[in-house]
C-alpha positions as CSV (number, residue, x, y, z in Angstrom):
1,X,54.0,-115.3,-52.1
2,X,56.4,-113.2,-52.8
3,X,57.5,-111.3,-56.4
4,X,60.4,-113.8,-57.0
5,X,58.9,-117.0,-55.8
6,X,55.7,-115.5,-58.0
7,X,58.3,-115.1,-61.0
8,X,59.8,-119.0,-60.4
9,X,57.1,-120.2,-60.3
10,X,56.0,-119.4,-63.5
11,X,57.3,-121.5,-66.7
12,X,60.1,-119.3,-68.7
13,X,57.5,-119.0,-71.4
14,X,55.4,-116.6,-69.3
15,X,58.2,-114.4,-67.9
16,X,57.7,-111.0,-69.3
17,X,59.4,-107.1,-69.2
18,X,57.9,-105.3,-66.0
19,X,57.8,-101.7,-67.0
20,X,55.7,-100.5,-64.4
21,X,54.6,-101.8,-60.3
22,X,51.5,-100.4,-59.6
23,X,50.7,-100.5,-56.0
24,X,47.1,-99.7,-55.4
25,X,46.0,-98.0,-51.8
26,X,42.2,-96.9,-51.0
27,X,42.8,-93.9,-51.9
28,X,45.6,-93.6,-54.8
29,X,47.9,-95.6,-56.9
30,X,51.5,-95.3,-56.1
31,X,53.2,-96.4,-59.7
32,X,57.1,-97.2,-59.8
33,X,57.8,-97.0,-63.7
34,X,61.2,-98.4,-64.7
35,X,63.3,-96.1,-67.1
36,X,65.1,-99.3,-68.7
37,X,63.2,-102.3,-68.6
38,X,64.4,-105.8,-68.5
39,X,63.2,-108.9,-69.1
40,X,63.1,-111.2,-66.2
41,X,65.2,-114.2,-66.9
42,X,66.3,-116.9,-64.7
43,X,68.9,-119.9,-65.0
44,X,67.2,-123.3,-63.6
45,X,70.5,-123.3,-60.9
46,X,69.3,-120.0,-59.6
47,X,66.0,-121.3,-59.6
48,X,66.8,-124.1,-58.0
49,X,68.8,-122.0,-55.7
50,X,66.0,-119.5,-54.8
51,X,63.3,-121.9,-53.9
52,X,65.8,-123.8,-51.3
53,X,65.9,-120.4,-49.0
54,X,69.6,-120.8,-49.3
55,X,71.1,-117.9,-46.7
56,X,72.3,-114.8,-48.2
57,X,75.8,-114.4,-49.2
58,X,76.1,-111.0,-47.3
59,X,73.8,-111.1,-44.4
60,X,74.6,-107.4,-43.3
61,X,73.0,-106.2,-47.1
62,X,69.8,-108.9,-46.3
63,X,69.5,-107.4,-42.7
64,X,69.4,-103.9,-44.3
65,X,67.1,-105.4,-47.5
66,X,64.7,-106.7,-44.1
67,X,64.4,-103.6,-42.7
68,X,63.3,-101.8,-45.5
69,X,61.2,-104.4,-46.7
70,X,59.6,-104.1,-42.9
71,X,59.5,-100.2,-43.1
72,X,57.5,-100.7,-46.7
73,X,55.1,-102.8,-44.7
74,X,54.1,-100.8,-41.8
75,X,53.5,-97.9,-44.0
76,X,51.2,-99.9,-46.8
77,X,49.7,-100.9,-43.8
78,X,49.1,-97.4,-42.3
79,X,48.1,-96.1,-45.4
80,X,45.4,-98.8,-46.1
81,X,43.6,-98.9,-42.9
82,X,41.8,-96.2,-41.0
83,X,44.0,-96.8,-37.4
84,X,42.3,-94.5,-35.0
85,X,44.5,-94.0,-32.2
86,X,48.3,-94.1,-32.2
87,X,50.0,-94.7,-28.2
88,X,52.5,-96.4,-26.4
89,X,52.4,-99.6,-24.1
90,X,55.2,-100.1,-21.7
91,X,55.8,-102.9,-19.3
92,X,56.2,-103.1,-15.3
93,X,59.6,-104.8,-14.4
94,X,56.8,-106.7,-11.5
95,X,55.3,-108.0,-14.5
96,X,57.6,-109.2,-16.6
97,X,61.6,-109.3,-17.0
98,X,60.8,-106.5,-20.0
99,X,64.3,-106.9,-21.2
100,X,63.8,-110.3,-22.2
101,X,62.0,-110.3,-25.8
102,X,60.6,-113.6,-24.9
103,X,59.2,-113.2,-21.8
104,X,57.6,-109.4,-23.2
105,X,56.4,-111.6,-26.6
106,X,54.6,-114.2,-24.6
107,X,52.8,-111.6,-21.6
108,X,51.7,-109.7,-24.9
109,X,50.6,-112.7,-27.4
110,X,48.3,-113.2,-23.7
111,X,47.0,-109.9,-23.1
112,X,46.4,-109.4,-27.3
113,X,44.2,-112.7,-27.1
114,X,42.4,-111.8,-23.9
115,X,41.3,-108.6,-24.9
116,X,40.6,-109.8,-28.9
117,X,38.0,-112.1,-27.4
118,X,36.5,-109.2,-25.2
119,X,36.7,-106.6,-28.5
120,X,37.6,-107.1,-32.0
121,X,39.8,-104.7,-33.1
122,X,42.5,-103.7,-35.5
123,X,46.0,-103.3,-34.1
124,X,49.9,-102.9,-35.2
125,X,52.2,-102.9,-33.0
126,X,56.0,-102.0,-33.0
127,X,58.9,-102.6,-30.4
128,X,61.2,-100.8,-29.3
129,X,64.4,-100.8,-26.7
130,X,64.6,-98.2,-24.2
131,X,68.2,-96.4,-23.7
132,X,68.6,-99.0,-20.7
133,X,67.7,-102.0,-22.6
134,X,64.2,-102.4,-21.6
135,X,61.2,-102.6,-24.5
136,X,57.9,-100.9,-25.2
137,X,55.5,-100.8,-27.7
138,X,54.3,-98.0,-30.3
139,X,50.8,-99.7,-31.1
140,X,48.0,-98.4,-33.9
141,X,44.5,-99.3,-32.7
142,X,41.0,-99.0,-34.6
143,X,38.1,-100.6,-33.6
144,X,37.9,-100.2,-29.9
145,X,34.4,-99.6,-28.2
146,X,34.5,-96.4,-25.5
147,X,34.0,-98.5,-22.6
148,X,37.7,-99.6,-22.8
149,X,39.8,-96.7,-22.9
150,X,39.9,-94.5,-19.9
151,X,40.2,-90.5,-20.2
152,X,43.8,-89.6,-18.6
153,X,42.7,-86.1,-18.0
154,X,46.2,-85.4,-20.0
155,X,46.8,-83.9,-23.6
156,X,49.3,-84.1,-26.3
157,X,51.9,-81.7,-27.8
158,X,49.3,-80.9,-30.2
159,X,46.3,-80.6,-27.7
160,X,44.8,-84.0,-28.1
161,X,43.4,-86.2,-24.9
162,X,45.5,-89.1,-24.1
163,X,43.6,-91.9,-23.0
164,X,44.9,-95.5,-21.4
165,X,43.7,-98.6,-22.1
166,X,41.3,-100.4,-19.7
167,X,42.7,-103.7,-19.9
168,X,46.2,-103.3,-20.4
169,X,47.3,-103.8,-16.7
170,X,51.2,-105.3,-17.7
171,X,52.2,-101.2,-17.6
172,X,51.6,-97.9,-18.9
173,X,48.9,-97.2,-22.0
174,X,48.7,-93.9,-23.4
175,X,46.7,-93.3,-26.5
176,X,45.9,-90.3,-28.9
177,X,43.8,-89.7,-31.7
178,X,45.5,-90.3,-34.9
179,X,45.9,-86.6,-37.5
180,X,47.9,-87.5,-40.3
181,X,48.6,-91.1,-41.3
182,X,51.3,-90.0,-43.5
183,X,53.3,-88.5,-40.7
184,X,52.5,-91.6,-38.2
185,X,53.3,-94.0,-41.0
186,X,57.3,-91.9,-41.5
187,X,57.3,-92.1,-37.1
188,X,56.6,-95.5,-37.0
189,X,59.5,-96.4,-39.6
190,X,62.1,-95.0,-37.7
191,X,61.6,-97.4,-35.2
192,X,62.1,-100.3,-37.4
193,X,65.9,-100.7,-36.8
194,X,68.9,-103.3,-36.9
195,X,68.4,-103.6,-33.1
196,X,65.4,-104.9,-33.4
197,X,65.9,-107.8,-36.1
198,X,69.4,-108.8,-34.8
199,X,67.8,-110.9,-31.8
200,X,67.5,-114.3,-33.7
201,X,63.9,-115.1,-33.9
202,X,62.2,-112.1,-32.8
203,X,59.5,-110.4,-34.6
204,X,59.8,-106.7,-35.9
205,X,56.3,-106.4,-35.5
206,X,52.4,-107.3,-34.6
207,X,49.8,-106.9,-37.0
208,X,46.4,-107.9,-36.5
209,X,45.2,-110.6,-39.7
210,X,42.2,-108.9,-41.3
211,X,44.2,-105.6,-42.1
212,X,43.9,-104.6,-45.8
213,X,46.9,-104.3,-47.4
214,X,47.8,-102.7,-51.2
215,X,47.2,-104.9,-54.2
216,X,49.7,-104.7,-56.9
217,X,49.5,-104.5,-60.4
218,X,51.6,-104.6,-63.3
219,X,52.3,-103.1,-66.2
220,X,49.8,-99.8,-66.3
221,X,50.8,-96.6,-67.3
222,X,50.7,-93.8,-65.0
223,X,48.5,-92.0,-67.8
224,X,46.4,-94.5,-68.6
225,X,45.7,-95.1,-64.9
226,X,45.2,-91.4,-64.3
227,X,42.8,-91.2,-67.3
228,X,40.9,-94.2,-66.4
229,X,40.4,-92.2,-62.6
230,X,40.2,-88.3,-64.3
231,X,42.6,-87.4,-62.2
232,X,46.1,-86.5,-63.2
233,X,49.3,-88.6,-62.3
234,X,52.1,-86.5,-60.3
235,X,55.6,-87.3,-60.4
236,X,56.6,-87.6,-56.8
237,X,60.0,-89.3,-56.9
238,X,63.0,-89.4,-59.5
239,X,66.3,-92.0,-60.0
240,X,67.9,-93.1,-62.6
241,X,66.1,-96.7,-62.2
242,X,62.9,-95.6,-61.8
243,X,60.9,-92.6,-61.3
244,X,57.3,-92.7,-58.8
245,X,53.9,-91.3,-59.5
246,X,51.2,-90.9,-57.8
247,X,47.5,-91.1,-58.9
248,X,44.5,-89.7,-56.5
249,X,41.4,-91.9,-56.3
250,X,38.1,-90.3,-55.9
251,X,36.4,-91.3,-52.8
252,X,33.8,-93.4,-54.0
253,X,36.1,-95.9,-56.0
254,X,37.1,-99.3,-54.3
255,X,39.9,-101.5,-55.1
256,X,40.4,-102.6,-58.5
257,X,40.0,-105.9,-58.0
258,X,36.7,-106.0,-56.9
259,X,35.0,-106.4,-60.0
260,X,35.2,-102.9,-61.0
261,X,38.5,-102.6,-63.3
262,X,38.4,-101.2,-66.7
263,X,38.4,-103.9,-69.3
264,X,40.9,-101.8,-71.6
265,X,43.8,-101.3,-69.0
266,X,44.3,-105.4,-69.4
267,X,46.4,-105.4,-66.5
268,X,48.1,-108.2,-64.7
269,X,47.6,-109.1,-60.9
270,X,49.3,-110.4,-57.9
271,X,49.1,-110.2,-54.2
272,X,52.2,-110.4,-52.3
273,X,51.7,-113.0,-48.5
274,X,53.9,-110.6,-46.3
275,X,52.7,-112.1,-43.5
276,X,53.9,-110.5,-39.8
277,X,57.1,-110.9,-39.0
C-alpha cells in the first residue's frame, strides 16, 4: 500500500501533520524532517479520484516521478540486504531474439525458476539496452552455494576474480564480489532510465520476494531517535522543503518493529507494498 492510498484510506478524523519520514535500514535511520509542515487534507472528489488509478494528467512528469520512485527502490533494497556478488548477464542472439523484451523476459522468468529450485538465493536484477538495441542484465546475487559459480581465471578493475555462473547457459555471466553497497546501489540507478519504462508493459526490474526492505516510521525526531541509539544524528542533505539526517545503528540493534522499540518515542508505522515492477 502505498503513502496516499494509506492516507485515503484512513477517515479525515485520523489524518494528521507529518513532520518527519523516518526510513529505517539495518544499519541507520535515514529521517526526511519537513521545515513547514502541513496537514494532509483531502476533498472526497480527489479521493474518489485517487482510488480509481485515473491516468496522470502529464504522463512525461509520472514517467520521471516512476523512475525515481524505481531508483529509491533499488537502492533501499541494496542497502537492506547483504548482495554478495554484483555481475552482468547477457544473452546469445542463438538463444533468444535479445532485442525483443518479451522474448528476453520469458527465457529469464525460465532460467530464474530453474535455477531457484536448484538453489535459493537472493537476486535483483536490472536491464539494460546495448548501444545496438540489444539487452543485458546488471544482476545482485547473495546466497549462492560454491559449486555454481565457475572461477574465470579473470580479475576486475580493482583486482577482484570474476567468476560465471554455472547455470546460466542463455550467454555471458560475469560476477564479482561486492565492496561498497553504497557505490553499487548509485551504479545501479543510473541504469534505471526512460528507455527502459517507455516499452508499455515492461518491468524496470527483478527482485527476488523475501528481500528486506526499510520500514517507515513517522513522526520521530532526529534527536530523539539519535538519543534513543547514543549515537548522534548528521545532517546529510539540505532544501528548502526538507532537510535529511542520518542516524548510525549499532550493530547489534534489529529493526524497530520487532518488538524492541522504545515505548517513549510513540511512533507511528506503516509499510509501503512496492512490489517489483
Amino acid at each position: 500500500m502505498s503513502e496516499l492510498t494509506s492516507l485515503l484510506s484512513r477517515p479525515a478524523a485520523q489524518l494528521f501533520t507529518t513532520k518527519t519520514i523516518v526510513k529505517e535500514y539495518p544499519h541507520k535511520f535515514r529521517i526526511y524532517k519537513y521545515n513547514k509542515p502541513e496537514p494532509k487534507t483531502i476533498t472526497e472528489e480527489q479521493r474518489k479520484f485517487c482510488l480509481a488509478k485515473q491516468p496522470a494528467s502529464n504522463p512525461e512528469e509520472s514517467k520521471i516521478a516512476s523512475i525515481r520512485r524505481t531508483k529509491t527502490v533499488i537502492s533501499d533494497l541494496i542497502q537492506c540486504n547483504d548482495f554478495e556478488w554484483f555481475g552482468t548477464l547477457t544473452f546469445s542472439p542463438d538463444k533468444v531474439d535479445r532485442h525483443n523484451p518479451k522474448a528476453v523476459k520469458a527465457k529469464l522468468d525460465n532460467w530464474l525458476s530453474n535455477v531457484q529450485r536448484r538453489y535459493k538465493f537472493k537476486y535483483i536484477l536490472i536491464p539494460e539496452h546495448h548501444k545496438d538495441g540489444a539487452i543485458h542484465f546488471h544482476t545482485l546475487l547473495s546466497g549462492l552455494p560454491d559449486d555454481a559459480l565457475v572461477d574465470s581465471t579473470k580479475v576486475d578493475k580493482k583486482g577482484r576474480k570474476i567468476y560465471n555462473l554455472k547455470h546460466y547457459k542463455l550467454g555471458f555471466s560475469n560476477i564479482s564480489r561486492i565492496g561498497n553497497k553504497t557505490a553499487t546501489a548509485n551504479y545501479c540507478r543510473k541504469y534505471i532510465t526512460k528507455s527502459m519504462i517507455t516499452e508499455e508493459n515492461q518491468k524496470r526490474y527483478w527482485a527476488s520476494r523475501d528481500l528486506v526492505r526499510p520500514v517507515y516510521h513517522y513522526n520521530l525526531e532526529p534527536s530523539d531517535l539519535a538519543r534513543s541509539e547514543g549515537a548522534h544524528a548528521t545532517l546529510e542533505y539540505h532544501t528548502d522543503l526538507y532537510d535529511i539526517f542520518e542516524v548510525l545503528k549499532p550493530a547489534s540493534t534489529p529493526f524497530l518493529d520487532s518488538g524492541t522499540a522504545k515505548p517513549d518515542l510513540n511512533m507511528s508505522r506503516w509499510r509501503p507494498s512496492y512490489g517489483t515492477t
